[in-house]
C-alpha positions in Angstrom: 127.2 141.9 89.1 125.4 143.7 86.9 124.8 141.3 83.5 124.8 143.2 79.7 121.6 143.8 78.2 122.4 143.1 74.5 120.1 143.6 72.1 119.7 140.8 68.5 119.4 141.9 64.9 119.3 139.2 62.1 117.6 138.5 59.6 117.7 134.7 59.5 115.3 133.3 62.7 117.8 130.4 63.2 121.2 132.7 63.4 119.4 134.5 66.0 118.3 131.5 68.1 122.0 130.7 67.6 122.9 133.7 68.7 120.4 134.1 71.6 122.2 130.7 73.3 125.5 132.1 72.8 124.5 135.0 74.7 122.0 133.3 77.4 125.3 131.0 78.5 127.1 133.1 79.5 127.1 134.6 83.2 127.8 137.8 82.7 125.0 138.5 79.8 121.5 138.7 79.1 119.4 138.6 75.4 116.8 141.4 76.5 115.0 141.6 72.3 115.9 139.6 69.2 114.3 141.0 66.4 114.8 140.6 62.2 117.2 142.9 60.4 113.8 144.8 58.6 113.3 146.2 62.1 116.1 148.6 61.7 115.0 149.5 58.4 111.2 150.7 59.4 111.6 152.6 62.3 115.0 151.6 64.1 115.2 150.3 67.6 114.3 151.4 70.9 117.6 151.4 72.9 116.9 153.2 75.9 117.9 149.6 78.2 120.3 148.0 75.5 124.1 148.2 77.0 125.1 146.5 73.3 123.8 145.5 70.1 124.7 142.5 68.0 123.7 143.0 64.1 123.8 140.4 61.5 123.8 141.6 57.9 123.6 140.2 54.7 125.2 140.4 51.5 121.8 140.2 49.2 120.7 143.4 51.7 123.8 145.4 51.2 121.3 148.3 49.3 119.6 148.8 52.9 123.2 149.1 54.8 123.1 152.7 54.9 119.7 153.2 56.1 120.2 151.0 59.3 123.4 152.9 59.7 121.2 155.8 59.8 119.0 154.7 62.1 122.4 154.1 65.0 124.4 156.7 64.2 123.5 159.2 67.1 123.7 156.2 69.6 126.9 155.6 71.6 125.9 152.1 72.5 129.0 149.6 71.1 127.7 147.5 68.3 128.8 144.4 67.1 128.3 144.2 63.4 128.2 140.2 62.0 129.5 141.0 58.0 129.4 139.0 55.5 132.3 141.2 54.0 135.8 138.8 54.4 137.4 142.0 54.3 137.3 144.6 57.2 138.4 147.8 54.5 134.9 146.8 52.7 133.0 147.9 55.7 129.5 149.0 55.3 130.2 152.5 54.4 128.1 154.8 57.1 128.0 152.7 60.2 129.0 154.5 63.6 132.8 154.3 64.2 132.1 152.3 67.5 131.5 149.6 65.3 133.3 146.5 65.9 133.2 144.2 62.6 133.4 140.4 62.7 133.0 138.4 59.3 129.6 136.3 59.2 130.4 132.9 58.4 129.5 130.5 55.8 130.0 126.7 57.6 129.3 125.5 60.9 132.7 125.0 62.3 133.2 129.1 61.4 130.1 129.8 63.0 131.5 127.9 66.4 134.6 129.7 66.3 132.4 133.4 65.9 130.0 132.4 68.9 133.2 132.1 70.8 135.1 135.1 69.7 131.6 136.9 70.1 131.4 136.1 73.8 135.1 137.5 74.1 134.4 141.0 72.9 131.1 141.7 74.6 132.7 140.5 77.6 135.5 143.0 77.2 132.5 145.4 77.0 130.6 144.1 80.1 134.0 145.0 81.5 133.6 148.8 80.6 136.4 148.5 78.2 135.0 150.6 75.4 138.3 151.1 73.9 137.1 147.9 72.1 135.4 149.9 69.6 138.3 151.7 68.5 139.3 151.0 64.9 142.8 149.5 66.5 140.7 147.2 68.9 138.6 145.9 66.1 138.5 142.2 66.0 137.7 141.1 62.7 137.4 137.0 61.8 137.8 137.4 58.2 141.3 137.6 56.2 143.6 140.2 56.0 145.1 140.7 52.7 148.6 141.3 52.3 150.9 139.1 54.6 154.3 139.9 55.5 155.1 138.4 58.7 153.7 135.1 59.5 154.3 133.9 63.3 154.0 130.7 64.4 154.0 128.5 67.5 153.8 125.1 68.5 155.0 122.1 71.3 154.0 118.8 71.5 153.6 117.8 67.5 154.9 121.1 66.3 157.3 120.6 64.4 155.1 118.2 61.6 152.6 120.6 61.7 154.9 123.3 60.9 156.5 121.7 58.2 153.3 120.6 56.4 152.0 124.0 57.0 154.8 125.9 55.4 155.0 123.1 52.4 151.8 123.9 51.6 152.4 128.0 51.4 155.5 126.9 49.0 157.4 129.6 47.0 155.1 132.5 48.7 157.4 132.2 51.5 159.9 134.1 49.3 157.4 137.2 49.7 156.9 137.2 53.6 159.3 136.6 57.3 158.6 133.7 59.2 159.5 133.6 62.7 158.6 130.6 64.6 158.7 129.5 68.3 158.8 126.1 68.8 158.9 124.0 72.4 162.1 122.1 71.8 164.9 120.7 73.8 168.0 122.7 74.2 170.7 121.6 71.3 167.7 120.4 69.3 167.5 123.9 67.4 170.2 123.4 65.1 168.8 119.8 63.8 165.3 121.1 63.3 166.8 124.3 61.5 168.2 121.5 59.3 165.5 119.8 59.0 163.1 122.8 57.8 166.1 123.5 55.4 165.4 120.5 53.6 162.0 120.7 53.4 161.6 124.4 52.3 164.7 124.7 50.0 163.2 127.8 48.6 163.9 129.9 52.2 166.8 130.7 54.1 166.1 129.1 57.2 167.7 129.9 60.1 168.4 130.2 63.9 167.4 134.0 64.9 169.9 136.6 65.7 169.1 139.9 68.4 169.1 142.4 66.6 168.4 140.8 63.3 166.0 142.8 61.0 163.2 140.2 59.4 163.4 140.7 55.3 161.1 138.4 53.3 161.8 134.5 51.8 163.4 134.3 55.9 162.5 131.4 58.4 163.8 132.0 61.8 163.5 130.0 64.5 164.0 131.3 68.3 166.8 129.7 70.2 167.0 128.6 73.8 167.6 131.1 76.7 165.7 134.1 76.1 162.3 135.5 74.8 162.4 136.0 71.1 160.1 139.3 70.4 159.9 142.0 67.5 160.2 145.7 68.0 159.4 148.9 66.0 160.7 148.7 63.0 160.5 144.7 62.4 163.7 144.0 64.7 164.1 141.0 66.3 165.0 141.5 69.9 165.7 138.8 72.8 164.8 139.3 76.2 166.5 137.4 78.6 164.9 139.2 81.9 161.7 138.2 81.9 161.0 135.1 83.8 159.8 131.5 81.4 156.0 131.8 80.4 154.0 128.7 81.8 157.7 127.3 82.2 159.0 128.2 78.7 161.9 130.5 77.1 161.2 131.1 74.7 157.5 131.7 74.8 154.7 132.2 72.1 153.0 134.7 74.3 156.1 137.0 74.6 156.4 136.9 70.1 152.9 137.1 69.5 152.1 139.9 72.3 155.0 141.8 70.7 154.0 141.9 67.4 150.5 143.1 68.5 152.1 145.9 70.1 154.8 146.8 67.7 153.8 145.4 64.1 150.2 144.3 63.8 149.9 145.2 60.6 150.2 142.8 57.6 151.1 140.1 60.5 149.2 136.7 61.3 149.6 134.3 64.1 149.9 130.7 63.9 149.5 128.6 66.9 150.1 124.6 66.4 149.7 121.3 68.3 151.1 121.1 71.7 150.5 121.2 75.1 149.4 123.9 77.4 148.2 127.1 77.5 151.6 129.2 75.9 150.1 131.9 72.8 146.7 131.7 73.6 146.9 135.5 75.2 149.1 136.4 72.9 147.4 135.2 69.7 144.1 136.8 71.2 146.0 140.1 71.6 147.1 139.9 67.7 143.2 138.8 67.0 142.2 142.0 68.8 145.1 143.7 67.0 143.2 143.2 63.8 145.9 140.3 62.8 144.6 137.4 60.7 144.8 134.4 63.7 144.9 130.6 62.6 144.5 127.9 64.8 145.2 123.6 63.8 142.3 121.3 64.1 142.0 118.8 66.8 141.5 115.7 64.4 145.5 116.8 63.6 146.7 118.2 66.6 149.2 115.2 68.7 148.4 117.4 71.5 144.7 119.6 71.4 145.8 121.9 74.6 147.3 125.1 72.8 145.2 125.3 70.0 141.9 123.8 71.9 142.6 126.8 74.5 142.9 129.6 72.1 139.4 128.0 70.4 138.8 127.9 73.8 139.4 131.9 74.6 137.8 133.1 71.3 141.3 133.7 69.6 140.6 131.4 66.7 140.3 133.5 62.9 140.3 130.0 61.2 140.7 126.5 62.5 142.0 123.9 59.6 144.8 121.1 59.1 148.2 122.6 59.0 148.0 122.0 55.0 145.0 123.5 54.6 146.7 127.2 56.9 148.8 127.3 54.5 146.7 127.5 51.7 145.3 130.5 53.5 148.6 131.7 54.5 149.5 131.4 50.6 146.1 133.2 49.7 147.1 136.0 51.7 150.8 136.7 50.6 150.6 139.8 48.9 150.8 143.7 48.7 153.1 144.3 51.9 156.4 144.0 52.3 159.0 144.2 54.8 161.6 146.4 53.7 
């Protein structure tokens, strides 16, 4: 098998060491140059062996943007551009359309989930998939402002995290639709309907209907007995011919693959504690959708196997205690609306 050459840009001599393991461990890539930012700036690169390039910028350099820009814009090679923009609209103005954005991080735990999530899409390009640079393949790890349909998932320890989680967004759940798949015994969706009921008495919590259209200030919850997934046009609709997903119906997979197909925009996923490997495809689908993606922390988690496998597969936006997603969640609740 034939390994990709990729080529480091960064400024900073320790992001690039950082970088340069991240790319050495894997078995299907190579580092073949890993050279400071300023390079770009003086001459450009030579690119003649590079399959893909990985470029870190800074916000200090933003002046110097274009010229780099200039300096790739009559390659085809897919570039990987590290931003230090949290916002994927405020791209660099300039750079080459097969430009696939990811937000730089500022902590170590951001720069862990990155390094995964890096891996993922230069593997999808060792793969030949070079619909990856399209701007609907982009895979940003920054926010997405404006929020009106929050998914969620969750098994083993679920429900708690759930609850804390949508506490802790508050009153900004009368601006967006929540629709949440939770592992659960059948009969035991009615009592945790009631339960969230109590806990959020500023939503109208209840179980989902097919058919159903999501409106904002909603919290539904997928019964037993079919796959709960959303169509064109934000409808909910239940499919009850697909087989169980890793022995579950409903599965997280089948919502969260659904809404990457059918409403990425103003959408995030939400995958909580539990066992298993259920919404780790499907969150990396919304991920690669250009959905905001949030994953719970293992010193929370009752059960690390979702959320540790999405971390795991590089599907991970932002990995925090359920109390501290919602603060994102809340951060994020504006501008769209489902009508």
């Amino acid at each position: 098998m034939n390994l990709l050459r990729v080529m480091i840009f960064d400024q900073s001599p320790s992001i690039r060491a950082l970088l340069r393991r991240t790319i050495g461990d894997s078995q299907n890539m190579a580092c073949i140059g890993s050279h400071p930012t300023s390079i770009l700036l003086e001459k450009g690169a030579d690119l003649e062996s590079v399959d893909a390039l990985v470029i870190g910028l800074d916000r200090d350099d933003a002046g110097s943007w274009p010229v780099m820009a200039a300096h790739l814009d009559h390659s085809a090679i897919p570039i990987v551009i590290l931003s230090p923009l949290r916002d994927r609209d405020q791209a660099p103005p300039g750079w080459p359309e097969h430009g696939v954005f990811l937000e730089k991080p500022t902590s170590p735990n951001g720069w862990k989930v990155l390094c995964s999530t890096l891996v993922s899409a230069l593997e999808e390009m060792s793969n030949g998939n070079s619909g990856l640079a399209d701007s609907d393949r982009r895979i940003p790890v920054g926010v997405e402002s404006g929020l009106d349909l929050i998914a969620v998932g969750g098994s083993a320890g679920g429900p708690d995290a759930t609850g804390e989680m949508l506490k802790s967004v508050g009153t900004a759940l009368e601006k967006t639709a929540v629709v949440i798949v939770q592992h659960i015994s059948v009969g035991f969706e009615s009592e945790y309907v009631q339960w969230l009921r109590r806990i959020l008495p500023w939503s109208d919590v209840d179980v989902a209907k097919d058919g159903e259209l999501l409106s904002s200030g909603r919290v539904l919850v997928a019964g037993p007995g079919a796959h709960l997934t959303i169509s064109e046009g934000a409808v909910i609709r239940f499919d009850r011919e697909s087989p169980p997903n890793h022995g579950h119906m409903p599965s997280v997979d089948h919502l969260f693959q659904s809404i990457a197909y059918s409403k990425p925009e103003g959408s995030a996923g939400v995958l909580l504690s539990g066992m298993g490997n259920d919404g780790v495809e499907g969150l990396l689908s919304l991920q690669r959708a250009g959905c905001l993606t949030l994953v719970q922390d293992q010193a929370t988690s009752v059960v690390f196997g979702m959320p540790g496998a999405a971390i795991k597969r590089g599907a991970a936006t932002i990995v925090q205690p359920p109390t501290a997603l919602g603060t994102v969640l809340k951060n994020h609740i504006e501008g769209r609306r489902i009508q």
